[in-house]
PADREN-732773 format. One record per residue (C-alpha): residue number from 1; residue in one letter; x, y, z. Coordinates in nm, 2 decimals, padded with zeros to 4 digits, always signed. Example, Ala and Ser with C-alpha at 12.3 -4.5 7.8 and 13.67 -1.06 7.14 Angstrom:
2
+-----+--------+--------+--------+--------+
| num | residu |      x |      y |      z |
+-----+--------+--------+--------+--------+
|   1 |      a | +01.23 | -00.45 | +00.78 |
|   2 |      s | +01.37 | -00.11 | +00.71 |
+-----+--------+--------+--------+--------+
//
This chain:
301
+-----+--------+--------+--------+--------+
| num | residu |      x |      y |      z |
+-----+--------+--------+--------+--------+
|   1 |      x | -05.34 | +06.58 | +07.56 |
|   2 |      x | -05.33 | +06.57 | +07.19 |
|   3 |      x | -05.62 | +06.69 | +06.96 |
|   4 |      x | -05.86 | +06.45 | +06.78 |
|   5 |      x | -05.62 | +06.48 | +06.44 |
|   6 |      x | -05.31 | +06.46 | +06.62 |
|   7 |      x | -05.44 | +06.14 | +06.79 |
|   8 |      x | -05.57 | +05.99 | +06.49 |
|   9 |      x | -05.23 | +06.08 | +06.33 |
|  10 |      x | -05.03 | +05.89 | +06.62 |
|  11 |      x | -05.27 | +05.56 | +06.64 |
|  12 |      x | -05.23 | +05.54 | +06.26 |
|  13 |      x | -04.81 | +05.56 | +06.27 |
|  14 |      x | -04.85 | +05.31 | +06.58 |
|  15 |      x | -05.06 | +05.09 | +06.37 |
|  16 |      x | -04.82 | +05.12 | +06.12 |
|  17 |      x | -04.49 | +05.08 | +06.32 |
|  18 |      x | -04.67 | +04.75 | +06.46 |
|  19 |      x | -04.71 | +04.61 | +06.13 |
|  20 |      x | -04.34 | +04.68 | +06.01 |
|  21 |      x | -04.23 | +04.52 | +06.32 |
|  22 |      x | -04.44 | +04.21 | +06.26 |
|  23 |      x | -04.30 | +04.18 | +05.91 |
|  24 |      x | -03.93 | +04.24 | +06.01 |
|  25 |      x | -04.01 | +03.95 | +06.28 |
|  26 |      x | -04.15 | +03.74 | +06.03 |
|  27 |      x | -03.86 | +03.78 | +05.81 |
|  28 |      x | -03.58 | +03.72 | +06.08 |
|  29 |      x | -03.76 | +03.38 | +06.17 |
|  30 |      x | -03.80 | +03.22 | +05.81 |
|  31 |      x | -03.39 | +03.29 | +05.80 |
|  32 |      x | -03.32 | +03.20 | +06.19 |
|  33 |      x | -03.19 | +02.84 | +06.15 |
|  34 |      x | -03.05 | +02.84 | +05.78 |
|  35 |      x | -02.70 | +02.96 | +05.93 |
|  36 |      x | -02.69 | +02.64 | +06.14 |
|  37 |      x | -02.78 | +02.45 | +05.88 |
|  38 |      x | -02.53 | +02.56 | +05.67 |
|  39 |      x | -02.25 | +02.53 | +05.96 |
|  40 |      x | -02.33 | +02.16 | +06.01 |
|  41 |      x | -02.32 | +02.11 | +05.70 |
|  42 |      x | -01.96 | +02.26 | +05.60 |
|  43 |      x | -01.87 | +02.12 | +05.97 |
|  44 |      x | -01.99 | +01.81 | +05.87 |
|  45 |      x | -02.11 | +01.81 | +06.21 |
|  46 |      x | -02.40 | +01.93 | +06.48 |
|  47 |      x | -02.18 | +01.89 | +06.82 |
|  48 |      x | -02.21 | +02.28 | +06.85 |
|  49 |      x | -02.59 | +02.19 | +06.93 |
|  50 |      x | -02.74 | +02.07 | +07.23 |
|  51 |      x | -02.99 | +01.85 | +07.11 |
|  52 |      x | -03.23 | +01.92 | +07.40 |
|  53 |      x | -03.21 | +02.28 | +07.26 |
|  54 |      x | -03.33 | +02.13 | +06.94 |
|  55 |      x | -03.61 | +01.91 | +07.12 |
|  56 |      x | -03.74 | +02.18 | +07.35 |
|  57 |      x | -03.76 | +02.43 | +07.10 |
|  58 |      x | -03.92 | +02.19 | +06.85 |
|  59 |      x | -04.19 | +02.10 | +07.12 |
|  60 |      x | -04.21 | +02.50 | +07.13 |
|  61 |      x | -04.31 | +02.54 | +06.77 |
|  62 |      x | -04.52 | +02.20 | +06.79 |
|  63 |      x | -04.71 | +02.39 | +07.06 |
|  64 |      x | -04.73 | +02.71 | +06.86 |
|  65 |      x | -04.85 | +02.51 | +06.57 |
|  66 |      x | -05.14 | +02.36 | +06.81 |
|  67 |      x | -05.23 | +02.72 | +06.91 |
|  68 |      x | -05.22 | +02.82 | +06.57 |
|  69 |      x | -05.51 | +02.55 | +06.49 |
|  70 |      x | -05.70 | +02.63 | +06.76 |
|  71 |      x | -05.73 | +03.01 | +06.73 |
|  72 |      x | -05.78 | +02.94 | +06.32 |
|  73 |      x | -05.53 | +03.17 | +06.23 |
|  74 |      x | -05.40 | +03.24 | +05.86 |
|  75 |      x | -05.31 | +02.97 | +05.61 |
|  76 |      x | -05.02 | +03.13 | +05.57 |
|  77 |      x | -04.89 | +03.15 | +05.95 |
|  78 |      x | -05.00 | +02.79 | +06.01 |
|  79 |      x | -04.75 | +02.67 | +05.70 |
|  80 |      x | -04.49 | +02.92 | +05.88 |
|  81 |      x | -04.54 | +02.74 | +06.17 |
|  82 |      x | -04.47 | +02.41 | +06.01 |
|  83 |      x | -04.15 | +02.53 | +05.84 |
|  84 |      x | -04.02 | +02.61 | +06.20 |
|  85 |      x | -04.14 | +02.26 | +06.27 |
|  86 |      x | -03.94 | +02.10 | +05.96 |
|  87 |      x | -03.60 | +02.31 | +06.03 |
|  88 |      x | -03.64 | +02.18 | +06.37 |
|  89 |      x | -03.63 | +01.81 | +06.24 |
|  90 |      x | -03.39 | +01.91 | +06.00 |
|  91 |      x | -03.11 | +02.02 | +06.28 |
|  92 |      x | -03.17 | +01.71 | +06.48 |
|  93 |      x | -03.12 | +01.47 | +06.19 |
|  94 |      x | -02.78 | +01.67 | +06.13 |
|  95 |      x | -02.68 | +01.61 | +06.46 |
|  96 |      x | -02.72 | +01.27 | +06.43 |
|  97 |      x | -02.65 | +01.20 | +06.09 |
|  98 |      x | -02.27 | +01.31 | +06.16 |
|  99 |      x | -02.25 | +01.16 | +06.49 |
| 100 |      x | -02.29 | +00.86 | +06.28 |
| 101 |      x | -02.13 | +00.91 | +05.99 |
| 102 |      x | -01.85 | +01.20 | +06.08 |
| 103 |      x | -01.80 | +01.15 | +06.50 |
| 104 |      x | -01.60 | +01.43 | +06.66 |
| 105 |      x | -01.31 | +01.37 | +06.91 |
| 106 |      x | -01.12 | +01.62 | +07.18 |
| 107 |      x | -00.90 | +01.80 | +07.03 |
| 108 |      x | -00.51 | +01.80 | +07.21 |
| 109 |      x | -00.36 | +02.10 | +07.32 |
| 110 |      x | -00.15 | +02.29 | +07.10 |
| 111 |      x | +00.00 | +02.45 | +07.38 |
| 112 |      x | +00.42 | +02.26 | +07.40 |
| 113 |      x | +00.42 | +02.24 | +07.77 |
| 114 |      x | +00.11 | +01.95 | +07.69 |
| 115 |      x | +00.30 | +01.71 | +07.57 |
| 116 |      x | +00.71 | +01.84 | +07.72 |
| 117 |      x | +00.81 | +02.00 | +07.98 |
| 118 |      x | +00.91 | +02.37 | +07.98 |
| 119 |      x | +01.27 | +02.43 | +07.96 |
| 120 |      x | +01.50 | +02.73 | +07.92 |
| 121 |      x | +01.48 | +02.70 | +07.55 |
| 122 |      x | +01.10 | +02.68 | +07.55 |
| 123 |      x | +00.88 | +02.96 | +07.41 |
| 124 |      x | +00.72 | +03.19 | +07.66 |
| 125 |      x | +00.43 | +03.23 | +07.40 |
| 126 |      x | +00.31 | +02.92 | +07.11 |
| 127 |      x | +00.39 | +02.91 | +06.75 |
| 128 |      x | +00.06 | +02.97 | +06.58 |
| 129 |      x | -00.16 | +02.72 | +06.49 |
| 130 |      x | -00.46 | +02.67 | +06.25 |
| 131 |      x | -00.61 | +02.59 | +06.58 |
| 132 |      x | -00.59 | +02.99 | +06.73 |
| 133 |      x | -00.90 | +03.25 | +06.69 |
| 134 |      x | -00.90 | +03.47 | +06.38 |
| 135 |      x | -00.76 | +03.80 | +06.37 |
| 136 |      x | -00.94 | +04.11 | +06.52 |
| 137 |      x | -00.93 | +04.17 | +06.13 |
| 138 |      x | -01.09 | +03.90 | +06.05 |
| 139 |      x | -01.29 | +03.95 | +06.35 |
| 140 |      x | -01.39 | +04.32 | +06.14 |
| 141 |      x | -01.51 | +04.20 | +05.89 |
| 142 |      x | -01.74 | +03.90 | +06.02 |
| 143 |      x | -01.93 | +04.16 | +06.23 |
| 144 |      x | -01.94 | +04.38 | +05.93 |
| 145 |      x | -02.10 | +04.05 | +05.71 |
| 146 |      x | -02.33 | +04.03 | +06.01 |
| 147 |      x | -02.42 | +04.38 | +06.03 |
| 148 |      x | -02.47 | +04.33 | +05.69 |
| 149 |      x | -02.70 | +04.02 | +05.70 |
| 150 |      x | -02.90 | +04.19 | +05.95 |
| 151 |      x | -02.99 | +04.48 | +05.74 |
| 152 |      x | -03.07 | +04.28 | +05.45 |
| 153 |      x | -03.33 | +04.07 | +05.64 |
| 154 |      x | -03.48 | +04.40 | +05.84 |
| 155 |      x | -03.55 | +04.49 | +05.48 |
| 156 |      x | -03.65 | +04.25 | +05.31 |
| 157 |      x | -03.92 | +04.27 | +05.63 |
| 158 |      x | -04.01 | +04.62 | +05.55 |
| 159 |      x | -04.04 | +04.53 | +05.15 |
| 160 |      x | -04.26 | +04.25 | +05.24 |
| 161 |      x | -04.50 | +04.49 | +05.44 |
| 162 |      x | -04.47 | +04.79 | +05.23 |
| 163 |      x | -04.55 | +04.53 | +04.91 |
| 164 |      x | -04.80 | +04.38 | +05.17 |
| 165 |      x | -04.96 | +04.75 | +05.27 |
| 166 |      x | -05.01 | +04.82 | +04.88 |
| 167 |      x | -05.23 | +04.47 | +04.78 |
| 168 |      x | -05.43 | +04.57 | +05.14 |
| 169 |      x | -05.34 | +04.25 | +05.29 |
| 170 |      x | -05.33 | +04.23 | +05.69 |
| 171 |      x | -05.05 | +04.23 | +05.88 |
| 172 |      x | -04.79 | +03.93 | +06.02 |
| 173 |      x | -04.66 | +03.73 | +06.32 |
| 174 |      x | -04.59 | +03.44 | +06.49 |
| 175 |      x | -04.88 | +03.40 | +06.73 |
| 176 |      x | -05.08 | +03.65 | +06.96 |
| 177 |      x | -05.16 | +03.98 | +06.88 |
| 178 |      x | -05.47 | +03.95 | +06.91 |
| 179 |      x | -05.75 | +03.91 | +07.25 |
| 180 |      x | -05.71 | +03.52 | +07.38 |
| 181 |      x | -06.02 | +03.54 | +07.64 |
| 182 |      x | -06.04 | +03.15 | +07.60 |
| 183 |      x | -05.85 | +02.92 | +07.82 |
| 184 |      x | -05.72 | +02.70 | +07.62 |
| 185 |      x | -05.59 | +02.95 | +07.40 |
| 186 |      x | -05.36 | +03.07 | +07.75 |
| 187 |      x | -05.24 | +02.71 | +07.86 |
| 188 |      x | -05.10 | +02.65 | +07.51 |
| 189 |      x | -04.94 | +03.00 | +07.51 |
| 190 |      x | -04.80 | +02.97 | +07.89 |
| 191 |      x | -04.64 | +02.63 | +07.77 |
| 192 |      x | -04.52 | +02.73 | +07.47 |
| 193 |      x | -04.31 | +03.05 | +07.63 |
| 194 |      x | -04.21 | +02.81 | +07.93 |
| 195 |      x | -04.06 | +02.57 | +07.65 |
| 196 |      x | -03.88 | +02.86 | +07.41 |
| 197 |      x | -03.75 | +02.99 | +07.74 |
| 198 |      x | -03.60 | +02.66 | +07.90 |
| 199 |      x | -03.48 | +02.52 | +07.58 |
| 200 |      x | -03.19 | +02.80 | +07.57 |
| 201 |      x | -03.06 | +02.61 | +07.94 |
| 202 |      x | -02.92 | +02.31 | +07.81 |
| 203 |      x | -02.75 | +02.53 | +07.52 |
| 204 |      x | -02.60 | +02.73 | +07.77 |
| 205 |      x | -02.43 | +02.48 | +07.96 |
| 206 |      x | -02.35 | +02.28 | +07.64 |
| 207 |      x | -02.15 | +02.66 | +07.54 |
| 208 |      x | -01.98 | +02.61 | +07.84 |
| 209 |      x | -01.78 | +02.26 | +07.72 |
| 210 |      x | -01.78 | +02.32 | +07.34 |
| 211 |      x | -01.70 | +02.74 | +07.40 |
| 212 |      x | -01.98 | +02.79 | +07.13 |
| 213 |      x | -01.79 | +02.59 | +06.89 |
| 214 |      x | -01.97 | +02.45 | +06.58 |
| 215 |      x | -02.25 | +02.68 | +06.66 |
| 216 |      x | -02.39 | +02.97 | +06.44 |
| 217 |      x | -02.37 | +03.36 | +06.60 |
| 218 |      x | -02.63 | +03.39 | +06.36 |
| 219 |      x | -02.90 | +03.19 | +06.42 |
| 220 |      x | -02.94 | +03.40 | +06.82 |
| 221 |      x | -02.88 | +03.71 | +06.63 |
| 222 |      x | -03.17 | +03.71 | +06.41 |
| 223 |      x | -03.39 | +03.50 | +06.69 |
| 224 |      x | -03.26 | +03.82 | +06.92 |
| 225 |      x | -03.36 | +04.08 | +06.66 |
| 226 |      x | -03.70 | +03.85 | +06.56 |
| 227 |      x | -03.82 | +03.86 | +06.91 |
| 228 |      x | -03.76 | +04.19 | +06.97 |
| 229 |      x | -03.93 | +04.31 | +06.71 |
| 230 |      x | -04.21 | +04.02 | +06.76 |
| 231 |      x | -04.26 | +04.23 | +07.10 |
| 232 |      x | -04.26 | +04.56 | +06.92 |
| 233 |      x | -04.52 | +04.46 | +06.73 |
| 234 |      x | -04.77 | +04.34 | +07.02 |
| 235 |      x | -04.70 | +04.66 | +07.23 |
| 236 |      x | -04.70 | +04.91 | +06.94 |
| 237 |      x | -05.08 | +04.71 | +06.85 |
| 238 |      x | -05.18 | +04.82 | +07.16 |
| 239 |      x | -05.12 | +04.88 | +07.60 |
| 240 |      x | -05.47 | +04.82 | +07.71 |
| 241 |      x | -05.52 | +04.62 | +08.00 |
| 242 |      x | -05.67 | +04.35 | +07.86 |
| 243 |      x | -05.49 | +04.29 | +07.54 |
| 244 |      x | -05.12 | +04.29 | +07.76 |
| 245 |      x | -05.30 | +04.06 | +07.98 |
| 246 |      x | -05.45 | +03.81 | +07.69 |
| 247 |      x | -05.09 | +03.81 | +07.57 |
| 248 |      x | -04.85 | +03.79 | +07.84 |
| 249 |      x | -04.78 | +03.47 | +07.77 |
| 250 |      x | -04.65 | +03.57 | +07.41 |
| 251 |      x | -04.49 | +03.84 | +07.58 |
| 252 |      x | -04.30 | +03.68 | +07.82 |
| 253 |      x | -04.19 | +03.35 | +07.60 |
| 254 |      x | -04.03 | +03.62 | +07.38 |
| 255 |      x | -03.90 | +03.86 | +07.66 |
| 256 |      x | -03.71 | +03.58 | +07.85 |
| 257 |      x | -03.60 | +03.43 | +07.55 |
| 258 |      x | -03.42 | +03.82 | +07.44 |
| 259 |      x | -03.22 | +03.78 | +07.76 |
| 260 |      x | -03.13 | +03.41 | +07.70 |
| 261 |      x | -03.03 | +03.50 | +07.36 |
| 262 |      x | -02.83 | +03.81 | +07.54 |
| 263 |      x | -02.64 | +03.58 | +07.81 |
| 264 |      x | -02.54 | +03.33 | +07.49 |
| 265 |      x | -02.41 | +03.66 | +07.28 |
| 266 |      x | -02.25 | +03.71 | +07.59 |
| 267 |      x | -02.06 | +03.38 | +07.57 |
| 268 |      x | -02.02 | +03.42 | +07.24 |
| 269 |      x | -01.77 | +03.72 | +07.35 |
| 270 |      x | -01.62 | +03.55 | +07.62 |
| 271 |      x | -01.52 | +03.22 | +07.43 |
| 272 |      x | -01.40 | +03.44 | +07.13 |
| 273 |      x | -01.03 | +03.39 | +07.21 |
| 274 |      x | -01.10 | +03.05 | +07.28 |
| 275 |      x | -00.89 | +02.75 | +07.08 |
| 276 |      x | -01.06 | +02.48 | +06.88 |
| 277 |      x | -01.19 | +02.17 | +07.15 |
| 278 |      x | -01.30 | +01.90 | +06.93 |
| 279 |      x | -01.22 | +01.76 | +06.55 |
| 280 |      x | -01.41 | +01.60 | +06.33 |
| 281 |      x | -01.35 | +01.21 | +06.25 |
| 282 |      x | -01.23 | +01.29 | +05.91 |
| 283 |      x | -00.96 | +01.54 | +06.04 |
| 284 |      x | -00.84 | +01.38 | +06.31 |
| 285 |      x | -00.52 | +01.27 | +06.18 |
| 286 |      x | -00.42 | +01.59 | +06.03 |
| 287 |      x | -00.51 | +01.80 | +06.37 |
| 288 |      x | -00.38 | +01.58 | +06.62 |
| 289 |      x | -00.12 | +01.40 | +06.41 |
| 290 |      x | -00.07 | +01.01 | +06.40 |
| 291 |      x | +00.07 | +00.84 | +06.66 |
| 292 |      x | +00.01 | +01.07 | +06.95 |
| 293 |      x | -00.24 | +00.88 | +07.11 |
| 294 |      x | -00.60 | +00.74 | +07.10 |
| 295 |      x | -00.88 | +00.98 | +07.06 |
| 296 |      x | -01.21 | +00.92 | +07.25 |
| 297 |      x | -01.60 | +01.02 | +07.05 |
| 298 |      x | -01.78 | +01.29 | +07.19 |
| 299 |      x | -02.12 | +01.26 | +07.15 |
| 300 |      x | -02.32 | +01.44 | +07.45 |
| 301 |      x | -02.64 | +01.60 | +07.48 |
+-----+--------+--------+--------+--------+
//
């Protein structure tokens, strides 16, 4: 059993460790969907993104929003709140912008034996193509960028709390943390987790047709590392009984959403050898070539 100092010491670091990990989380979510953004937008397309992904996890942060109000939290977590709300909007306008204006099409096999026969004279493997996966070197030095963006945004998170920690502000998060006793408070957390957690289905099965094609590695990176550390800080505040309960809901939104976000890593890895399956409208003739055939929109949920 540790002594009155030593325990004073250890709830004061745990305090502390809480607070960091409420900062970092804050700092991976105001960066989560700017990746995607930027990938539609040098794409010229959303068709990476299911757009029930979008919808469910807009109604998510709608409902987190409505908590927000309700428990009178912060100012300044109801406006983050809103700016999930707004990059929400912002990806589904994307999406349908350049389904509009720049439609996507299957791409055709590069492979020869798709449009001849093989013969005795055919290659046993295919010229390359601008259509193959990069290069594990290539591959090298995305992970180190990414490794790199990472630590950047952990911290900037611990910058923000240490800067935060000096002007004796309180600390940060996305919701919870605190004792819910009232009910309402619980429905509009339980509905909020069930709608983060089922909005990563349809993405999943959408990975399975485009083989995560058009969409960002980053934006389930930092939501991995923001949830994790989103949990940190809600266990590190404190294991009683009746705070774990008043916050399950938190809890669990962000614990099944980690293993979501794991399984799409996951694919992620398995689809990284994968060749390009669809082209954009305005590079259609240059990837498929003129002349070999019609080309049929894709435009799926």
């Amino acid at each position: 059993m540790l002594s009155a100092p030593a325990a004073a010491s250890w709830e004061a670091n745990r305090a502390a460790l809480s607070s960091v990990s409420g900062w970092v989380s804050v700092a991976c979510w105001i960066v989560v969907y700017s990746p995607q953004i930027y990938d539609n937008y040098r794409l010229k397309s959303g068709e990476g993104l299911s757009v029930l992904f979008i919808f469910i996890w807009w109604l998510g942060d709608t409902t987190n929003l409505v908590g927000g109000l309700m428990a009178g939290i912060l100012p300044t977590m109801l406006l983050l709140a809103a700016y999930y709300i707004l990059c929400d909007l912002i990806l589904l306008f994307q999406v349908y912008y350049y389904r509009h204006y720049n439609p996507v099409h299957p791409l055709p096999s590069s492979s020869p034996s798709a449009t001849h026969p093989p013969s005795d004279t055919t290659p046993l493997l295919p010229k390359p193509t601008p259509n193959h996966p990069p290069k594990s070197s290539e591959r090298a030095r995305q992970t180190v960028l990414y490794a790199a963006a990472v630590a950047l945004v952990v911290g900037t998170g611990v910058v923000a709390w240490w800067v935060n920690e000096r002007q004796g502000g309180g600390g940060a998060g996305r919701g919870g943390g605190e004792t819910h006793a009232d009910w309402k408070a619980q429905v509009v957390g339980w509905t909020s987790a069930a709608l983060y957690i089922g909005s990563r289905i349809p993405q999943i099965f959408k990975n399975l047709k485009t083989k995560c094609e058009g969409l960002s590695l980053s934006l389930f990176v930092f939501a991995l590392v923001g949830n994790i550390t989103y949990v940190a800080q809600v266990l590190l505040a404190s294991t009683s009984r009746d705070y774990l309960i008043s916050n399950a809901s938190w809890l669990a939104g962000s614990g099944g959403t980690v293993a979501l976000d794991l399984f799409v890593l996951g694919q992620f890895v398995y689809f990284r050898n994968a060749e390009r399956v669809w082209v954009a409208d305005g590079d259609v003739r240059s990837a498929a070539g003129e002349g070999d055939g019609e080309v049929r929109e894709e435009g799926e949920v």
